[in-house]
C-alpha angles and dihedrals in degrees: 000000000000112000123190130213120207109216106169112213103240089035120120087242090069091047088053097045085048091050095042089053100047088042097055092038096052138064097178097284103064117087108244122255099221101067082083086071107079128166117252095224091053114022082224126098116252132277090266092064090056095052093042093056099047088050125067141317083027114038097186093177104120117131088241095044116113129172077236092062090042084055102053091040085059090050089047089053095044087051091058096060 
């Protein structure tokens, strides 16, 4: 049986599922996987993405780093596998 599990896109469930993976796929040197969700009215990811790379594991907070640079780093790293 087939069960399906309703996660609505801006829900808090989706910012928790975002911060758990990049989280758990990151120990501070791998790009986060979540700079590829970005927000339609914007073309930015959402506020939560800011506050979860300048905190720890991750500490984003150099004067050259942009959530552009963390995405193509992320498809950079996708292309080498």
């Amino acid at each position: 049986m087939r069960r399906g599990h309703k996660v609505h896109y801006r829900g808090p469930i989706t910012s928790l599922l975002l911060d758990t993976t990049c989280r758990r796929d990151n120990h501070g040197l791998e790009p986060m996987l979540s700079s590829l969700v970005i927000l339609k009215a914007t073309g930015k990811p959402a506020g939560r993405f800011f506050e979860l790379a300048k905190g720890a594991p991750l500490y984003r907070t150099g004067a050259n780093w942009s959530w552009e640079r963390e995405r193509a780093c992320v498809f950079a790293r996708c292309s080498e596998r």
